[in-house]
C-alpha positions in Angstrom: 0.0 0.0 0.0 2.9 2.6 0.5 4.3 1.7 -2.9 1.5 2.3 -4.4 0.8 5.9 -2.5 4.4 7.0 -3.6 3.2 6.0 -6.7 0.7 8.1 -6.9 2.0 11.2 -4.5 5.1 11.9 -6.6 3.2 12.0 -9.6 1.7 15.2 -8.2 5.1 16.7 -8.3 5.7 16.1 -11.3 2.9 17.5 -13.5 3.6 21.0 -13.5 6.9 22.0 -14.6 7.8 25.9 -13.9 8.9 28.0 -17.4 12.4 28.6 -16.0 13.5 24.5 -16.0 12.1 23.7 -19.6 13.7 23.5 -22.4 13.0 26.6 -25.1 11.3 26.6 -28.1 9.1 24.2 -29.6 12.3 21.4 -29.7 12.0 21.7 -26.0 8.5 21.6 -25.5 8.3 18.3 -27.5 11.1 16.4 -25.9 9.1 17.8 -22.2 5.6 16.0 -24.0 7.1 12.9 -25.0 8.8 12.4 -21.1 5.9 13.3 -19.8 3.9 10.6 -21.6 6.8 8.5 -20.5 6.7 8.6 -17.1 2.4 8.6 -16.3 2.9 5.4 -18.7 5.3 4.1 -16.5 3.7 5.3 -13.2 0.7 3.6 -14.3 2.2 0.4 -15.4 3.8 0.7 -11.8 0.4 1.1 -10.2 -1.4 -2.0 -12.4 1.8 -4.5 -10.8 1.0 -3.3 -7.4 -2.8 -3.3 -8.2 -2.4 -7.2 -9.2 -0.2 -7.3 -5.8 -2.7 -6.5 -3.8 -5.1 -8.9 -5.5 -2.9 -12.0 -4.9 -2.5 -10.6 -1.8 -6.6 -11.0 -1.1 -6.4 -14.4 -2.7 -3.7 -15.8 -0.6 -1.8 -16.6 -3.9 1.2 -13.3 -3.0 4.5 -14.5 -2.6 3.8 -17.6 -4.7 5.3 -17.9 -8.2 2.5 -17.4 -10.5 4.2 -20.3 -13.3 5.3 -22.6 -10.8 3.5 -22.1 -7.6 6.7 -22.5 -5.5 7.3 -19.8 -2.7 9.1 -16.7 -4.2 12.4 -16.0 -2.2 12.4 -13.4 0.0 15.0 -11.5 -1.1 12.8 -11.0 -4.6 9.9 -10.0 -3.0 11.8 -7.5 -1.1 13.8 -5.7 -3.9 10.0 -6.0 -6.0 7.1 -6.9 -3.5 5.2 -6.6 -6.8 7.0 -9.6 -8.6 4.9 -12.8 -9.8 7.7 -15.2 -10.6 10.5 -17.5 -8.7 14.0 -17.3 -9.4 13.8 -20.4 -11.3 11.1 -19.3 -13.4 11.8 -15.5 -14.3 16.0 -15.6 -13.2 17.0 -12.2 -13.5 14.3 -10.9 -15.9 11.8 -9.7 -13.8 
């Protein structure tokens, strides 16, 4: 639930950008757009894993690999509480 609040509180901070740090002229104002787009695509790509997170979570399926079903090692789950699949299953990858 905190991940998913930070998610969603720094993307506050983020929307409004003062005149003095962007970029002049309409070169500037294009590159701002497209990283804009970038990161509310990412934030909410961010906010769907956590979403699905939370609904393992409520089905008592978190923590379990979603391929496999074996436990998911703690030490994943720390570094990405969000993640669905073992070691074995998703190595390095996810």
């Amino acid at each position: 639930m905190a991940l998913k609040k930070s998610l969603q509180t720094d993307g506050d901070s983020t929307d409004a950008v003062s005149p003095s740090h962007s970029s002049p002229g309409r070169l500037g104002s294009m590159q701002h757009q497209a990283h804009s787009e970038s990161e509310i695509a990412r934030r909410r790509a961010a906010e769907k894993r956590v979403d699905e997170a939370l609904a393992r979570l409520d089905a008592e399926l978190y923590g379990y690999c979603a391929k496999c079903g074996d436990a998911i090692e703690d030490t994943r789950l720390e570094r990405d509480p969000a993640i669905i699949l073992c070691a074995k299953c998703g190595g390095e990858q996810q």
